[in-house]
RODO-494163 format. One record per atom (N, C-alpha, C): y, x, z. Coordinates in steps of 0.1 Angstrom, whole numbers, plus 2048, in hexadecimal, padded with zeros to 3 digits. Layout:
YXZ/...
This chain:
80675A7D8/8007557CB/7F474C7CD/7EC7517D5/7E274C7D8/7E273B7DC/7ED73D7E9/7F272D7EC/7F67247E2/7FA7297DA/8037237D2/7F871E7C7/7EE7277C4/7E37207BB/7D97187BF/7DB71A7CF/7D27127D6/7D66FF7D4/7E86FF7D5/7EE6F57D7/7EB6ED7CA/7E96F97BC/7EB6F07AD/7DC6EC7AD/7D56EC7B2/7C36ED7B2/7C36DE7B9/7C86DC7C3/7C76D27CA/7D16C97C0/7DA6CC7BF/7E46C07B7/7E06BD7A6/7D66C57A6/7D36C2799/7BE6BE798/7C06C27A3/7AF6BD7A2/7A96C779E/7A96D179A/7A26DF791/79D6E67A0/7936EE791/78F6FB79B/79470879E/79670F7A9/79D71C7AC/7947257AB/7987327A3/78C7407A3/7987497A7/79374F7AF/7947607B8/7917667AF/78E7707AC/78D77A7A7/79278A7A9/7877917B3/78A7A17BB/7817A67BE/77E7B17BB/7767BC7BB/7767BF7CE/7827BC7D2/7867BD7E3/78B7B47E6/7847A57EB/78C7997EA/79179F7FA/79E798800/7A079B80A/79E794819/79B796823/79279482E/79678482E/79E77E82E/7A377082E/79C76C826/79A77181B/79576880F/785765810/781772811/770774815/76D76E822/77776B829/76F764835/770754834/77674F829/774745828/76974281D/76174A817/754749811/74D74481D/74D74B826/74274D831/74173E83A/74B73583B/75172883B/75271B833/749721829/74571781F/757712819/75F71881D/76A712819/76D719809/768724803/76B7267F7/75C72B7F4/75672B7E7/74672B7E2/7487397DD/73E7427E3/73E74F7DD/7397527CF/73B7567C9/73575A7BC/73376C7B7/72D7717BD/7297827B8/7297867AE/72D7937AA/72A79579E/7267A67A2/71D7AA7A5/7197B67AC/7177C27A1/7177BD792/7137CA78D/7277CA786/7287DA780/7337DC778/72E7D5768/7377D2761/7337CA754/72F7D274A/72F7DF74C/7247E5746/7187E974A/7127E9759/70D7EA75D/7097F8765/712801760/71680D767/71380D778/71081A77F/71181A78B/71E81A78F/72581879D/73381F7A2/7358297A2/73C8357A0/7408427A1/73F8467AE/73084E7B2/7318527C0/74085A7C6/7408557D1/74C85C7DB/7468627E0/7508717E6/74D87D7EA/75A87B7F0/75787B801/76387D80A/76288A80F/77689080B/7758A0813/77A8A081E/77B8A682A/7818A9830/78C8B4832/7988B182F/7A28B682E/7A38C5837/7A28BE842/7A58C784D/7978D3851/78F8D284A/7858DE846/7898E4839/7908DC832/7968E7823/79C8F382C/7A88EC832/7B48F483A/7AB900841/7A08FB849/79A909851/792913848/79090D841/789915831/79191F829/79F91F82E/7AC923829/7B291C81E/7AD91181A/7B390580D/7C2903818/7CB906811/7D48FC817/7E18F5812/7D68F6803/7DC8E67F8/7DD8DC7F7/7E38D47EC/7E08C47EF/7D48C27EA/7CB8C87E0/7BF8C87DD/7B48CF7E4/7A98C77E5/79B8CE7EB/7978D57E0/78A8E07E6/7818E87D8/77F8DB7CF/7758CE7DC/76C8CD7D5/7748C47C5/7848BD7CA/7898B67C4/78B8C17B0/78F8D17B4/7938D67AB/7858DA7A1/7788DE7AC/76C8DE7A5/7688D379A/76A8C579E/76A8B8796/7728BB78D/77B8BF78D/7888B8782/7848C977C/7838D077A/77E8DC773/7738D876E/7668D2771/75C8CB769/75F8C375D/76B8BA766/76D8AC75D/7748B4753/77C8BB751/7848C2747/77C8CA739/7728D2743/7698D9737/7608CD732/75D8C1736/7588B7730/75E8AE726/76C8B1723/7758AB71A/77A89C71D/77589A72D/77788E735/78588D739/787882740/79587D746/79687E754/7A1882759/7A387B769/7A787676D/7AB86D77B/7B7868781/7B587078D/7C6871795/7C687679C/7D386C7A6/7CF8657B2/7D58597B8/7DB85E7C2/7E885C7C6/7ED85A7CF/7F88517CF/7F88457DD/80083C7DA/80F8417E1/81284B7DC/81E84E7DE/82A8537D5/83684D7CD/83B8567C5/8468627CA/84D8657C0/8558707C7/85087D7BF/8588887C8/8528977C9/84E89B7D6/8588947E1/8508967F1/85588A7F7/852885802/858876808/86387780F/869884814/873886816/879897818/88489981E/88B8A6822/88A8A9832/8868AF836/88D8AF843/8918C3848/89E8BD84C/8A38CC853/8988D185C/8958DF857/8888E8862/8948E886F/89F8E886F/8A28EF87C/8A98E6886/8AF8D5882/8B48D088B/8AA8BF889/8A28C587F/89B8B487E/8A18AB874/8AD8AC86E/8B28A2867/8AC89B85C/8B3891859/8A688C84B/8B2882840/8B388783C/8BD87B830/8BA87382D/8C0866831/8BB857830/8C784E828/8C284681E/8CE83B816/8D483681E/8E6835818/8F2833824/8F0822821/8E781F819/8E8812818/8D780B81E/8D1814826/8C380A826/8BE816831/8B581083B/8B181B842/8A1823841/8A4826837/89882D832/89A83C830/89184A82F/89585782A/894855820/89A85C816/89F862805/89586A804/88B8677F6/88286D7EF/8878787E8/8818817E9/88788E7DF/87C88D7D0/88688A7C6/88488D7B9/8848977AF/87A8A07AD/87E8AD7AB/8828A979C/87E8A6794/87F8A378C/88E8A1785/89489978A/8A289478A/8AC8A0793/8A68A579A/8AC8B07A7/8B38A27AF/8B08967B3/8B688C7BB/8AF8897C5/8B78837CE/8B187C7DD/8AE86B7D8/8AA8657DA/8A88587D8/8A284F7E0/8A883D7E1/8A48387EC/89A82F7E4/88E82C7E9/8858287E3/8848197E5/8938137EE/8918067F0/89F8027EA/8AB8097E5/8B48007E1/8B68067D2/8AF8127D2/8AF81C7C4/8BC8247C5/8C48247CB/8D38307CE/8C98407D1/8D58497C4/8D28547C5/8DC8617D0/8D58697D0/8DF8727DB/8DF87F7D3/8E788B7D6/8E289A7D5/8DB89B7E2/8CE8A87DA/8C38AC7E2/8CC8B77EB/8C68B67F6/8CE8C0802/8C98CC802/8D78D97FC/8CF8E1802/8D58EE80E/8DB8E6816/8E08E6823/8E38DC82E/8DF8DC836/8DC8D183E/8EA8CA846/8F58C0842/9028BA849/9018BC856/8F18C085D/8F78BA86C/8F38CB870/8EE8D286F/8F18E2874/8EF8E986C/8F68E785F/8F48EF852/8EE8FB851/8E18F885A/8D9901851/8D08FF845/8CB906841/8C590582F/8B7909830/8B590983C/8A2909840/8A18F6841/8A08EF831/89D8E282A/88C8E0826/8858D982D/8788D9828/8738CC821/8678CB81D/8638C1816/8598B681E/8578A881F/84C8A1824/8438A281A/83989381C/82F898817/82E891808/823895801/8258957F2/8268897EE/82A88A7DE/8298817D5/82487E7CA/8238777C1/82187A7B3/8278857B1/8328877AE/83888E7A6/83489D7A8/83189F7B4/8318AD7BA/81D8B07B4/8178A27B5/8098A47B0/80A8A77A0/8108A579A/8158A978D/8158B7789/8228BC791/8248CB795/8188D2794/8148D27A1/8088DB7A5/7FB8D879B/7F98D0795/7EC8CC78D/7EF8D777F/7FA8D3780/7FF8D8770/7FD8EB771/8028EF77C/8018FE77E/7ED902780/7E48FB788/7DA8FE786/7D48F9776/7D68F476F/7D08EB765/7DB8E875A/7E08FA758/7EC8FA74F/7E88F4740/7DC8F073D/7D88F072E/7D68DC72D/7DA8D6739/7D18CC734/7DF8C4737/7DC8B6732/7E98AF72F/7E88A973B/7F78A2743/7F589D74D/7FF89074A/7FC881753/80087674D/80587575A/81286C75B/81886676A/81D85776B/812852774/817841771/81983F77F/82883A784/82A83778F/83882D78B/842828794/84E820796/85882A78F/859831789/86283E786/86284177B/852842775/84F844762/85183975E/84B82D766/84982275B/85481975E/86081D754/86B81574B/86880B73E/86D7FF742/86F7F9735/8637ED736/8637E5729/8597DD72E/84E7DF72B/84A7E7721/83C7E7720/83D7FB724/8437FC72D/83E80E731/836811737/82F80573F/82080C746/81480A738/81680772F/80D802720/80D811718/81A81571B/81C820716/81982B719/817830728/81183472F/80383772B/7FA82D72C/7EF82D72E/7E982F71D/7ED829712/7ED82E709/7EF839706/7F884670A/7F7853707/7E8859711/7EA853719/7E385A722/7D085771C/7CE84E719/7C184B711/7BD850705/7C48556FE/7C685A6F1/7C286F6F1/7C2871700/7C487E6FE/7B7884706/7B088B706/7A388B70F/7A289D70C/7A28A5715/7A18A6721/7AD8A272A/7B4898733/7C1892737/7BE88C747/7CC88F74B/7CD88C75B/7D588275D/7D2875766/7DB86B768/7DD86C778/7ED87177A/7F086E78A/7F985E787/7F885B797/7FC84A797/7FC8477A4/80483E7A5/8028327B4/7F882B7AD/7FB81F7B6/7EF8127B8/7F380B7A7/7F980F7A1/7F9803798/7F080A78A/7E781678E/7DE81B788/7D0816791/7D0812795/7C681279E/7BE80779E/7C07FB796/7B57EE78F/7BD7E8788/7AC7E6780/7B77DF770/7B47E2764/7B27EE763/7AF7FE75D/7A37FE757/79F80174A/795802743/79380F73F/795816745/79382473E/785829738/77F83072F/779833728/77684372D/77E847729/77B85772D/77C85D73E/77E854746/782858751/77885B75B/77286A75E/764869764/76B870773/778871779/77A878785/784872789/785867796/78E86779E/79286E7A9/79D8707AD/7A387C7B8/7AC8757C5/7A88707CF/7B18687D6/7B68747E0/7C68777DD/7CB8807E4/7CB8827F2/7D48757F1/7D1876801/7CD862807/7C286780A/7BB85480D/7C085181C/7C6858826/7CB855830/7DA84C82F/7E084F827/7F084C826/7F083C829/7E9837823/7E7825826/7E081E837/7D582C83B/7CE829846/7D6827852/7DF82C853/7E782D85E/7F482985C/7F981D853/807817858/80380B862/80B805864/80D7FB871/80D7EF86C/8007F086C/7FF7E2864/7F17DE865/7F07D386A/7DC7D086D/7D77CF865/7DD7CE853/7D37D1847/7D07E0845/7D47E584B/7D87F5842/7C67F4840/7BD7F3849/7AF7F9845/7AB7F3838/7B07E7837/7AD7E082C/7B07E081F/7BE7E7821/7C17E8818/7C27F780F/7BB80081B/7B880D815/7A980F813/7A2800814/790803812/7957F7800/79F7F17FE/7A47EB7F1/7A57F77E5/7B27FF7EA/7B38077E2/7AA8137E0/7A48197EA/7988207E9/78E81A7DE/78680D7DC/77F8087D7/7848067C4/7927FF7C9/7977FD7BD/79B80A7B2/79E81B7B9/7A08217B0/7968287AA/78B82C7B6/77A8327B2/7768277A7/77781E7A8/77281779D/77781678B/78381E78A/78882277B/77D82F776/77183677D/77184077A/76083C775/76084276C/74D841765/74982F762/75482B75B/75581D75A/74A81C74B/74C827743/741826735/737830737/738838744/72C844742/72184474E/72483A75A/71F83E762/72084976F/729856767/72B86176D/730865777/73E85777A/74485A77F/746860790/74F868795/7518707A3/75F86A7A7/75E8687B6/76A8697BB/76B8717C4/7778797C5/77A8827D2/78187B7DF/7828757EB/7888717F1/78D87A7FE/7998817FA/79E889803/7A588380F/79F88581B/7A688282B/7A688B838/7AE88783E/7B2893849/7AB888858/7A287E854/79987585A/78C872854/780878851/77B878846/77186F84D/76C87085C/762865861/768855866/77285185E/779844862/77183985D/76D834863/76682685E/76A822852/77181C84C/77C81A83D/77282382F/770834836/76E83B828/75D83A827/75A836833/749835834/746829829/74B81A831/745813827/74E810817/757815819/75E81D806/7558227FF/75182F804/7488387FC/73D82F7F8/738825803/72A8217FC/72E8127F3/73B80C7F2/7428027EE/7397F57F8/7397FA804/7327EB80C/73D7E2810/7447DC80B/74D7CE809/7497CA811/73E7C3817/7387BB822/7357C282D/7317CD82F/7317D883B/7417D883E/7467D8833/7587DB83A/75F7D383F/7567C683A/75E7B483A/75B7B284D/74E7B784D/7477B385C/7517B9869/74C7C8864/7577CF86E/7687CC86E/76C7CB866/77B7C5865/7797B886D/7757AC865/7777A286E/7747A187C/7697A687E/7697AC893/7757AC897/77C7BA890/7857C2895/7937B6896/7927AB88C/79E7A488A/79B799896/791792893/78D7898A0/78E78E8B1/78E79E8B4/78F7A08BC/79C7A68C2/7A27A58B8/7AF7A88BD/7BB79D8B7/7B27948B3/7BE7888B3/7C778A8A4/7C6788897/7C778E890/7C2784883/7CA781877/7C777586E/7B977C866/7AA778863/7AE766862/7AE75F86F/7AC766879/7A875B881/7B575488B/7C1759886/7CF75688C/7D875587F/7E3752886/7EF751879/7FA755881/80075E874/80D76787A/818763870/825762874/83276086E/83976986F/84276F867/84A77586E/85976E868/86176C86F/87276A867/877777867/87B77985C/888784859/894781857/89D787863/8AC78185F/8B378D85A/8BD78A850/8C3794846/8D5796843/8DB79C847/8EB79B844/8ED7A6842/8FB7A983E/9007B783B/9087BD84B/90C7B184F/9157B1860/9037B086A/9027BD872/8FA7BD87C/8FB7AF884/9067B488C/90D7A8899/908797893/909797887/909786883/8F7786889/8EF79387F/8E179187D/8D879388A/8E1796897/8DE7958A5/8DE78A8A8/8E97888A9/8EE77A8AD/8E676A8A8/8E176D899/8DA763895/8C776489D/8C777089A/8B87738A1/8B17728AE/8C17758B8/8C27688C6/8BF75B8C4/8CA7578BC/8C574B8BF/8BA7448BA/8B87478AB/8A97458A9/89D7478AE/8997548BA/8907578C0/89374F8D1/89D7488D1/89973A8D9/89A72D8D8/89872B8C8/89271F8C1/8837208C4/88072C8BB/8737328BD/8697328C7/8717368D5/86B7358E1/8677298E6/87271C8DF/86F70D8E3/86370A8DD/85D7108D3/8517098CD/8497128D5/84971C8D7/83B7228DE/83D71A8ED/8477188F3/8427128FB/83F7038FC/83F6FB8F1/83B6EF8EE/82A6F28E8/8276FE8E4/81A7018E0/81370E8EA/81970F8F5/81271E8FB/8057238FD/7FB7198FB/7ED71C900/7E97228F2/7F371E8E4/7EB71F8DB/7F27348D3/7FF7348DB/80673F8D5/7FD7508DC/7FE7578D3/7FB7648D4/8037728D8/80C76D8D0/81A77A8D1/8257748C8/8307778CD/8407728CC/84A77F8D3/84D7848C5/8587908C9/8627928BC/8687958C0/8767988B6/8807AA8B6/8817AD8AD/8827BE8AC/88D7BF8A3/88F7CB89D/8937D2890/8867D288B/88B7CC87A/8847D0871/87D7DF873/86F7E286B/86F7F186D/8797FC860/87B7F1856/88A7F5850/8947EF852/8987F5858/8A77E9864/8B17E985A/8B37F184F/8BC7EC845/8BB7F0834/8BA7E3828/8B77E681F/8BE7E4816/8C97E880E/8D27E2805/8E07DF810/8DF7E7816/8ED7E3820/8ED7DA828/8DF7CF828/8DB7C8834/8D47CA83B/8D97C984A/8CD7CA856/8C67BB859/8BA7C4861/8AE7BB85D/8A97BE86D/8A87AE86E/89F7AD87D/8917A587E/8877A2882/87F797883/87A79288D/87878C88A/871780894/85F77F893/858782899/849785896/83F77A89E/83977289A/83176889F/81E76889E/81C7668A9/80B7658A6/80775C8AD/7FD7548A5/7F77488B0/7E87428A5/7E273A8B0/7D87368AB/7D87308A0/7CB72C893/7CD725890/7CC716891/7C971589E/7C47028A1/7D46FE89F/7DB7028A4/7E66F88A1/7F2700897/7EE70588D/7F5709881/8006FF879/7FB6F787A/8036EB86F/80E6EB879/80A6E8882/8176DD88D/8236EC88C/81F6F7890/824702896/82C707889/826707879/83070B86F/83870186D/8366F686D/8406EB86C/84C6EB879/84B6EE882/8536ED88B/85C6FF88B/857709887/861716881/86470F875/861709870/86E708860/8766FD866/8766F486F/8806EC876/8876F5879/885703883/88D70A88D/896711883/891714877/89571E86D/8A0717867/89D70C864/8A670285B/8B46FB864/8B46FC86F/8BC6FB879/8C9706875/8C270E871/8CE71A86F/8D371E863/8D270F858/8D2713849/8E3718845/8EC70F84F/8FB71184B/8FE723853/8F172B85B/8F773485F/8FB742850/8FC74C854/90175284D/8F675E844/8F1763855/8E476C852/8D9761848/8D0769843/8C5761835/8B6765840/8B0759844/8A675B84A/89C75983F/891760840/88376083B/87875C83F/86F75683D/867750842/859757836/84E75E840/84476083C/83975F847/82F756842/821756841/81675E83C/81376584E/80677084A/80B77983F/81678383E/82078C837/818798832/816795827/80E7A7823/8157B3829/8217B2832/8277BD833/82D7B983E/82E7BC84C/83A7C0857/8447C5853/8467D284B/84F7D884C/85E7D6842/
């Protein structure tokens, strides 16, 4: 989006505004480059403080004998906020009732016959579900490969944070905004309208609660679990879990001041929750960028990845060969300038009944131009093939 507004700015002569509470490391480092003009805006528009964060440590609840998905200190808060006639949220960017099934006794795990992902258990519905092609299953409750019926749960969801909220906090109304409630086109409006209207009230949610949000009554955020983002495979993950960290503590004491956040981790001294809690944006911008410059990492590089896609494996092999020695022609027509050049399975090798392979590129930026123009030659070489290649620049996502 960004490119694309960049392109109408130049073709139209106008000016471009950013606008983010967590602009992202690419973007802030070209403030720092005089290439884009910073503009601050340091206080909230009411002038309110940020909602202090209070990080727990999980794994001391557990030795404490807690060994729920909530901390004290999280249920102490929300027992405050409640006898205060206040609101809460309560975040996890996960939906579902658990992330998956797996057999206690041979390991099994039920995965869509059409995509290679595990099936979400929906308690709700009593169904399995794939969360990337939407095909439903029956929930197992004996395992096809050593039919035993010792079937357990992964780890939570919305749905299951629902559950349990509702049995401690049987008097208070609880709201669910995730990929699952909000049907139709104005259902997340709908949503949030009941949910404003009712005070003392609980809102669980993924990320699409999490900025945007004007809430009024809301003096307690609850981040379930703040690890889940820290640790995928992905060199934004810090960034993008010091984003939504930032972005959701900030719905809470928006008119009072008051507001608390609980941020529950089973990593509580990780660099990420340090400068979160104190919202140091530029403490996080410094350390990150080190961390990216030193390991070779955009902004200071540029990554491509091609994705090739068929329903027939053998074709989407076959094209990925030979595309990954087109590919190899340009790195070695550019080699002083390339980083890394490798080609795999997708980390979801099949979605919608297509398998998925890529092609993964990293190289400097001094010679960017020459090097994307010469992959969309290599790419374009293969337009009458069968397999559908993709082409992404610096990909919010590997996987």
């Amino acid at each position: 989006t960004i490119e694309v507004a960049e392109f109408r700015k130049n073709f139209n002569s106008c000016p471009l505004v950013l606008g983010s509470a967590t602009p992202s490391i690419e973007t802030f480092a070209k403030t720092e480059l005089d290439e884009y003009t910073l503009l601050e805006l340091p206080l909230r528009a009411s002038n309110y403080d940020m909602p202090k964060v209070q990080i727990v440590d999980m794994l001391g609840e557990i030795r404490a004998g807690n060994g729920g998905m909530f901390s004290r200190a999280l249920l102490s808060e929300l027992d405050d906020c409640f006898r205060a006639k206040k609101q809460a949220i309560l975040f996890l960017n996960r939906r579902g009732y658990t992330s998956f099934l797996r057999c206690a006794m041979c390991g099994y795990i039920p995965r869509c016959t059409d995509c290679d992902a595990p099936l979400v258990y929906h308690k709700e519905d009593e169904k399995l579900k794939c969360h990337f092609c939407g095909k439903t299953y029956r929930v197992l409750t004996q395992c096809p490969k050593c039919q035993s019926k010792h079937i357990r749960q992964g780890a939570i969801g919305t749905q299951k944070i629902v559950s349990e909220i509702k049995e401690i906090f049987p008097d208070i109304p609880v709201f669910r905004m995730d990929n699952d409630t909000v049907t139709g086109k104005n259902g997340h409006q709908k949503i949030l309208e009941e949910f404003t209207a009712v005070t003392p009230a609980i809102l669980v949610g993924t990320q699409m609660i999490a900025k945007g949000h004007d809430f009024k009554n809301v003096e307690v955020v609850g981040i379930v679990d703040a690890d889940q983002s820290l640790y995928q495979s992905d060199y934004r993950a810090a960034e993008k879990t010091f984003q939504l960290i930032t972005q959701v503590s900030g719905r809470a004491g928006r008119h009072s001041g008051l507001g608390k956040t609980i941020l529950q981790s089973y990593a509580p001294k990780h660099y990420v929750y340090r400068y979160a809690a104190n919202y140091d944006y530029k403490g996080f911008f410094g350390r990150e960028l080190n961390i990216r410059e030193t390991t070779d990492f955009p902004p200071f590089t540029t990554i491509v990845r091609l994705l090739i896609t068929h329903e027939k494996e053998n074709l989407v092999i076959d094209l990925t060969r030979d595309l990954l020695q087109k590919i190899k022609e340009v790195r070695d027509r550019h080699f002083d300038e390339f980083i890394y050049l490798g080609a795999n399975k997708s980390p979801h090798t099949r979605i919608k009944n297509k398998f998925r392979y890529q092609i993964v590129l990293r190289f400097t930026k001094s010679a960017e131009c020459d090097i994307i123009k010469e992959i969309y030659a290599a790419v374009n070489s293969f337009k009458n093939k069968k397999p559908s290649i993709i082409t992404e620049i610096n990909p919010s996502s590997l996987s």
